[in-house]
N, C-alpha and C positions, 0 to 999 in steps of 0.2 A: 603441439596444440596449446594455445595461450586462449582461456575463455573468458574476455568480458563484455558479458552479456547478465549482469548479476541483477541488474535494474528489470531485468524479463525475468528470470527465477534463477536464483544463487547456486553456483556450482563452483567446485564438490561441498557436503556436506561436515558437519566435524562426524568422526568416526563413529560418537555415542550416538546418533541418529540412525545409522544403515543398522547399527547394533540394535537398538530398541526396536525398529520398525519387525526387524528376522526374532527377534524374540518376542512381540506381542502377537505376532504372527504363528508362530510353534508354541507357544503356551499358554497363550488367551483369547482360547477361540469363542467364548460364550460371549452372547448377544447383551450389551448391559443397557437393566433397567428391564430387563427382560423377564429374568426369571432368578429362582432363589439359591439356584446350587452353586457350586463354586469358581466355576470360569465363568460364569455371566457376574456375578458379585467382583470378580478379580476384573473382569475387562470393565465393572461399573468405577473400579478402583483407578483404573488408570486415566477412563475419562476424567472424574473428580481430581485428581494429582494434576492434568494437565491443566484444568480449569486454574486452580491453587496458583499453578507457574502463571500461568497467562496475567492474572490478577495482579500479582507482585511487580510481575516485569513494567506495568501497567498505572502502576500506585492506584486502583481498584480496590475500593473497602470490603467490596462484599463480592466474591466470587461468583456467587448465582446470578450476577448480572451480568456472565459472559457466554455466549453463547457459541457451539462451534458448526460453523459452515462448511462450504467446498473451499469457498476463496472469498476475496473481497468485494468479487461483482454478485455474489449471491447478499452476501452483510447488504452491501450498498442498496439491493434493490429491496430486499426485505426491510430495511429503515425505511428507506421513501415511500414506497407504496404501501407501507404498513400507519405509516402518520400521517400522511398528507391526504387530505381532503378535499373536494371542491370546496370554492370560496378560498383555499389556505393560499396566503403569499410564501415563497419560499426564494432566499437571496443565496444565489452561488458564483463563481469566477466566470469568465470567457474561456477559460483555459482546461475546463477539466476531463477528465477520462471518459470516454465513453459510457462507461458503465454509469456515471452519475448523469451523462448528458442525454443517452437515448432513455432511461427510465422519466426523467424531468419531460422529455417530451411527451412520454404516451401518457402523463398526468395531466399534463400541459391542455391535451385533448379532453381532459376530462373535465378539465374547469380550476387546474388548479396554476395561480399566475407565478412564472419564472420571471425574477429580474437576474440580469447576469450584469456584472462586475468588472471591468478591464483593468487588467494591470499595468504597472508604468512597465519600459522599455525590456529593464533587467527580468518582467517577470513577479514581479510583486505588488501586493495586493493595499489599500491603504485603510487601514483599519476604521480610518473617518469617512472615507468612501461605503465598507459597509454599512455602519450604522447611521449614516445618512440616508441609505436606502429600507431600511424600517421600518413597515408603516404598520396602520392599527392592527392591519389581521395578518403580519409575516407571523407564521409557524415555526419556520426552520431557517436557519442559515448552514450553508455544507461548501463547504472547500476540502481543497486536498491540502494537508500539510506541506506536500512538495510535488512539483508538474511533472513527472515523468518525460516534459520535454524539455522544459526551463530549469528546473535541479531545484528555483529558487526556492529555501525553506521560509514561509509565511511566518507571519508575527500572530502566530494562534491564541500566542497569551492574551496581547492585547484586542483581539476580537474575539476571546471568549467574555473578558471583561464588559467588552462593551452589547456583547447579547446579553448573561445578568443582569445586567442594570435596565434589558427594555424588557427584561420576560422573555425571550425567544430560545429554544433551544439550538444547542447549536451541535453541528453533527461533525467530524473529520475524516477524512478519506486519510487513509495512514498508512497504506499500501507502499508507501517508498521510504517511510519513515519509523514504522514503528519496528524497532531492533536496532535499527542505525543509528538513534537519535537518545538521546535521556527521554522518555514520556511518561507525563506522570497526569493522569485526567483530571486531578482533584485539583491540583495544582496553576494546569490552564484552565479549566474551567469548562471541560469537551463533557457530553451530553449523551454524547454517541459515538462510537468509534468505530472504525469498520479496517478489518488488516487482513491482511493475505498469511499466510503463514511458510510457503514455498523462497516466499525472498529472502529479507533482514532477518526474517527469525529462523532461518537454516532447517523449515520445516521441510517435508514431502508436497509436489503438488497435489491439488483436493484439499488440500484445508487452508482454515481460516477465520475470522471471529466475527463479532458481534459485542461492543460493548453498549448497554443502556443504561444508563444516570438511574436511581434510584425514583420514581416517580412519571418516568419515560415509557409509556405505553404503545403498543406497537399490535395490527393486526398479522396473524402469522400471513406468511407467502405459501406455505403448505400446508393444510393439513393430515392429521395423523395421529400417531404415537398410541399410548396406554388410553385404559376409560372408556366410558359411554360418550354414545353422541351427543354433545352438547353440552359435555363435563367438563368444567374447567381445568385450565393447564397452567399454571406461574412459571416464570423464569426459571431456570434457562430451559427446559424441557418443551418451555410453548415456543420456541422456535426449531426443536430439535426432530420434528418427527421423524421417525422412518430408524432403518437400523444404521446406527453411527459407524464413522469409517475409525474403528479401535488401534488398528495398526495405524495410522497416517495419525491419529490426534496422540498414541505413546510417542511416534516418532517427533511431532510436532513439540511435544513439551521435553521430548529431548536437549530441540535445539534451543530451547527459550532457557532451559536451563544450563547449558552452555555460555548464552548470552552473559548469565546473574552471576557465574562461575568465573568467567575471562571479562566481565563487568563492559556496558556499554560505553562508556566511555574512553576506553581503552581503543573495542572497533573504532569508535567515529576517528579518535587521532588516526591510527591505521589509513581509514578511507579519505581521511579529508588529506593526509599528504602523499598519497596515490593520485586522488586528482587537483593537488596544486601540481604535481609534477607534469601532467596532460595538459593542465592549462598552461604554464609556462612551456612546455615544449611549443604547445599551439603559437604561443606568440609569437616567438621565433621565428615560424614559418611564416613564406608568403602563400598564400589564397585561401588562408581560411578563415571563417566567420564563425563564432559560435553563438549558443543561444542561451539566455539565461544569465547570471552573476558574473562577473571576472573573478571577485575572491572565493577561492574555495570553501571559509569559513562561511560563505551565507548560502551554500546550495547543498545537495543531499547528492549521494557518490556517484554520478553521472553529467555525461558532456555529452550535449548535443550541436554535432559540429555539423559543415559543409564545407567543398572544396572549387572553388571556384571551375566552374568547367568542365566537372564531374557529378553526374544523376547520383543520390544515396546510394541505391541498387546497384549502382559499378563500383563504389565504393568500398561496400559491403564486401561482393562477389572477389574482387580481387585480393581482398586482404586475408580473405578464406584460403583465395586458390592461391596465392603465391607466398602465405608468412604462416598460414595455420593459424589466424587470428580471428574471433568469432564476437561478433559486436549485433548491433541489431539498425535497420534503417528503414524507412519510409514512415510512415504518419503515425505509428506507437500508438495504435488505437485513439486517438486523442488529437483529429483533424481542427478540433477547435482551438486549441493550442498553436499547431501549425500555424491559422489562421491570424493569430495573435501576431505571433512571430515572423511573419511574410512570408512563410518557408510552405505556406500550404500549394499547391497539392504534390508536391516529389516528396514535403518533408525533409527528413535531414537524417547523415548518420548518427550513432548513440554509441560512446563504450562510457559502461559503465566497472569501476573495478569494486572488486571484494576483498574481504577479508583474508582471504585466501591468498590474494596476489602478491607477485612483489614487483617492488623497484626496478628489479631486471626485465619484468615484461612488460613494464608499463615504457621502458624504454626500447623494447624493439617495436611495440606495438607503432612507438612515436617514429621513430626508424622506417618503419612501412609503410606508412601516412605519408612522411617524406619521399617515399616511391614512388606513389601514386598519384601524389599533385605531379611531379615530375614528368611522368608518362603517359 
């Protein structure tokens, strides 16, 4: 079995993660934030330490401006529909996830105006493009750090720049980037940040964050928690109601501190010559097209390919049933993307590799691909 599929959620885990999950699990069973005895103060303990991790990994000045979700389509839709308002302009890509595209439209219905953005060919966004698009009442700008079909990693720095300088706040979908990549908010300029914790950050699925800029106000998407009705709630707790998932956020800040421990930097080289090596094997071969960057240096750990004469889904299926190789294919939530890339409506295959991988399976995997065009 050869798994890359890490771009959908990262497998295996590092060890300290299956370990924290079985131990927050057998000895922190109390509800935190709950009550005053000592497993709900101990499981308030571990939420607080994860928040602490998340923040750092983050360059996050102040912790209680992180917030923890299921995943990054709950963040996404809690920032949009929590800021935007009828009347509000809000600028995003052609390209982006679902979760950013279907909430934009049921605002959209509500009076709130979407301008979407086209990328050039590779997939990239041009920072003068955005901020030409900027008019007196845009609210938000939200891009995804990197497309989960095109890999391309955006120039966030210089489009947080240029939201500062018009007033706009600006939001980032981080879901394929944050763990893989150095991020550090204060330093691009991000507003808002929204991350999955099951992928790059080697968390469990069910979690995932919320980050909001100090001054970033936001209506919750649930209500709940502690207090009377009508009694106010601050960060992070006003987006937290309900009883938190204790095991999945120790687990979670297991693997972020993994991350600080074996240093992000370290991953990305890892990942980024895992897939120079897919994309030079691709080259090689005849009928295949990929989508997104040729250098591996300017995409995030995924290739989104196609083979001349073969559907994604035969793709797929075959590479499963005849090498034990597990990839992902058709539209990746993210038909606008397709769209972008011509590749809409079959889509296209995805491997993406991990941490985890090596060199040796990234070369059967190339191996099998050559089967398959072949056959």
């Amino acid at each position: 079995m050869i798994y890359l599929d890490n771009a959908a959620t990262s497998f295996p885990k590092p060890e300290s993660v299956y370990d924290r999950i079985n131990e927050v699990l057998r000895t922190t069973g109390g509800n935190p934030g709950r009550s005053s005895h000592t497993m709900a103060i101990e499981a308030a303990r571990v939420v607080f330490n994860a928040r602490e991790s998340v923040a750092s990994l983050i360059g996050a000045l102040d912790s209680g401006r992180v917030s923890f979700t299921k995943n990054a389509t709950e963040a996404i839709n809690t920032a949009l529909k929590g800021i935007l308002k009828p009347g509000d302009h809000v600028i995003t890509s052609a390209f982006e996830h679902n979760s950013v595209v279907k909430s934009l439209a049921r605002l959209e219905a509500t009076g709130v105006e979407v301008t979407k953005v086209s990328p050039n060919k590779e997939g990239f966004l041009r920072p003068r493009d955005i901020e030409a698009a900027i008019k007196k009442n845009t609210k938000m700008v939200c891009i995804s750090h990197a497309s989960n079909v095109f890999g391309a990693i955006q120039p966030i720095g210089e489009i947080g720049k240029a939201c500062k300088s018009k007033g706009v706040s600006f939001m980032v979908d981080g879901a394929q980037t944050v763990g893989a990549l150095p991020f550090d908010v204060t330093e691009l300029g991000v507003d808002i940040l929204a991350a999955t914790g099951h992928k790059a950050l080697f968390g469990p699925q069910g979690t995932g964050f919320l980050y909001l800029a100090e001054g970033i106000e936001v209506v919750p998407l649930v209500d709940g928690g502690t207090g009377e009705a009508g009694s106010p709630l601050e960060m992070p707790e006003l987006l937290e109601a309900g009883t938190m998932n204790t095991p999945g956020i120790g687990g979670l800040a297991a693997g972020v501190r993994f991350l600080l421990d074996e240093k992000v930097e370290k991953i990305r080289e890892k990942e980024e010559g895992l897939v120079e090596a897919v994309l030079e094997g691709f080259a090689s071969m005849k009928g295949i097209s990929i989508i997104g960057p040729e250098a591996a240096s300017r995409r995030a750990a995924l290739v989104s390919f196609n083979i001349d004469g073969k559907k994604p889904g035969e793709v797929g299926l075959r590479l499963d049933d005849e090498a034990g190789i597990m990839i992902r294919c058709g539209t990746h939530c993210a038909p606008d993307a397709h769209r972008c890339s011509g590749t809409f409506p079959d889509g296209a295959a995805r491997v993406s590799p991990g941490y985890f991988n090596t060199a040796q399976e990234v070369e059967e995997f190339l191996k099998a691909v050559r089967a398959v065009a072949k056959g």
